[in-house]
C-alpha positions as CSV (number, residue, x, y, z in Angstrom):
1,X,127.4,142.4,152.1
2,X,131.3,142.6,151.2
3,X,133.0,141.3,154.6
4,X,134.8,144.4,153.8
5,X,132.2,146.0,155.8
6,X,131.4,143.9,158.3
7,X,133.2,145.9,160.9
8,X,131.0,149.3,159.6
9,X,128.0,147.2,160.2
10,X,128.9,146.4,163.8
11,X,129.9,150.2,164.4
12,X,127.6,152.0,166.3
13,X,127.0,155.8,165.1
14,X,127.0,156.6,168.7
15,X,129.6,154.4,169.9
16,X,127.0,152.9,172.3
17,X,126.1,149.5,171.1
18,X,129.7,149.0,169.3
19,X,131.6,147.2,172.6
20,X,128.5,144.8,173.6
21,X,128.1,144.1,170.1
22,X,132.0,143.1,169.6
23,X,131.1,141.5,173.5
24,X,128.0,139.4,172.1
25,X,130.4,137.8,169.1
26,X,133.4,137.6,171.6
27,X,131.3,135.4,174.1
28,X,129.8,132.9,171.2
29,X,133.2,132.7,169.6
30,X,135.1,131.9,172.9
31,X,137.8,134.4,171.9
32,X,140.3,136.1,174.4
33,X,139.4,139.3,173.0
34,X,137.0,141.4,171.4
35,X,139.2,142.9,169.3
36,X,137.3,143.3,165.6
37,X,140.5,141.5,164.2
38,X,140.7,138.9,166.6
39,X,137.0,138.3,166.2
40,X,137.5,137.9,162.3
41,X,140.2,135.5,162.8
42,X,138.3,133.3,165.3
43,X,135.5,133.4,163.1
44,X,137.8,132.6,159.6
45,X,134.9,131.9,157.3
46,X,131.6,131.9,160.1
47,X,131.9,135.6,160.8
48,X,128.8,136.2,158.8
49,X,127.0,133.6,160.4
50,X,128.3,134.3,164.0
51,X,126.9,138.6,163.0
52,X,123.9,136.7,162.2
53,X,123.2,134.7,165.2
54,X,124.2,137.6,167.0
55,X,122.2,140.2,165.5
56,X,119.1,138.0,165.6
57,X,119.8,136.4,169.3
58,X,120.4,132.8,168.2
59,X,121.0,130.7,171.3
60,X,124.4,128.9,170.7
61,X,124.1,124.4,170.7
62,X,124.8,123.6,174.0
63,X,123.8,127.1,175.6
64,X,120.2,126.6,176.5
65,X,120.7,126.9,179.5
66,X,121.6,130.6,178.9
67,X,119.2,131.2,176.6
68,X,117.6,134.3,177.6
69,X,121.2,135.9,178.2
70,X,121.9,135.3,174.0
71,X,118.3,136.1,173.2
72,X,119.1,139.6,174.9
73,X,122.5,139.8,172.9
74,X,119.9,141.5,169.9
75,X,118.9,144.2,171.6
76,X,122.2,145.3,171.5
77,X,122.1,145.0,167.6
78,X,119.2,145.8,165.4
79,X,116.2,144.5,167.1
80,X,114.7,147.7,168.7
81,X,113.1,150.8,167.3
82,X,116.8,152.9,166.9
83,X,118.7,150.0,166.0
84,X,116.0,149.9,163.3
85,X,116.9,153.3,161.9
86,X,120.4,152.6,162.0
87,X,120.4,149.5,159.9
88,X,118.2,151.7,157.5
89,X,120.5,154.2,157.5
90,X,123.4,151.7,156.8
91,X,121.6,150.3,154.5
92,X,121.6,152.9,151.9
93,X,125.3,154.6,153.2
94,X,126.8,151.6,152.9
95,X,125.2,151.3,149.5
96,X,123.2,148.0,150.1
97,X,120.1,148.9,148.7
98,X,120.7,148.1,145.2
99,X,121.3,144.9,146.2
100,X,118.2,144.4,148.6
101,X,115.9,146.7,146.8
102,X,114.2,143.4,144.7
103,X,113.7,141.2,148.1
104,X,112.3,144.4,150.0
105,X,110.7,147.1,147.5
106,X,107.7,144.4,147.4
107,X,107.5,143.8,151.3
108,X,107.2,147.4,151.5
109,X,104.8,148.5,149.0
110,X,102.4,145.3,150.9
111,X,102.5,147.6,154.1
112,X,101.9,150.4,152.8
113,X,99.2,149.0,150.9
114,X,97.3,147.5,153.9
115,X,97.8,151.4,155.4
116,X,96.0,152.7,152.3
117,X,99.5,154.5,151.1
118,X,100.5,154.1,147.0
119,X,103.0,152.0,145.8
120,X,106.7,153.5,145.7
121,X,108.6,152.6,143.1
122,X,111.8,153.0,145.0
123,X,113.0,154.3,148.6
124,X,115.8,156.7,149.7
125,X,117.0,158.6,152.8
């Protein structure tokens, strides 16, 4: 993914999730703000990784002791049933399929395989 669209990714449709999201990176960056820009700036070349950690709940070195407040930061991202459908959705509006489609297409076809469903030979919205 183009860091172009990084913010896009952490944009919630709803405008829900968008401010705990920019919350969950401002608190493992340390920053002053939460401000997308001074999140990217803090960051410099670990904003991918810090989205990462964040997205998937990585507890921060030193943070143990907190560890079930970052676990929780996931929640806010993609790791429930509609933050599932909107990384799906993002996934093909923000044209990222083509690029995933050889890691994933296989994955899927396995489910539906073990659910007695035919191979696809591609997925769409």
């Amino acid at each position: 993914m183009p860091e172009a669209q990084f913010e896009a990714l952490i944009n919630d449709p709803t405008g829900e999730r968008t401010g705990r999201r920019l919350r969950s990176l401002q608190e493992r960056l340390g920053a002053e703000s939460k401000e997308f820009a001074v999140l990217r700036e803090k960051a410099g070349a670990n904003l991918r990784q810090s989205i990462i950690e964040a997205a998937t709940g990585t507890i921060p070195a030193g943070k143990e002791s907190e560890k079930k407040h970052f676990q929780s930061h996931s929640q806010d991202w993609f790791k429930s049933f509609s933050g599932g459908q909107e990384l799906a959705n993002k996934v093909f509006t923000m044209d990222l399929w083509p690029h995933l489609k050889e890691q994933l297409l296989p994955f899927a076809n396995a489910v539906r395989k073990a659910v007695m469903l035919s191979q696809v030979s591609d997925i769409a919205l």
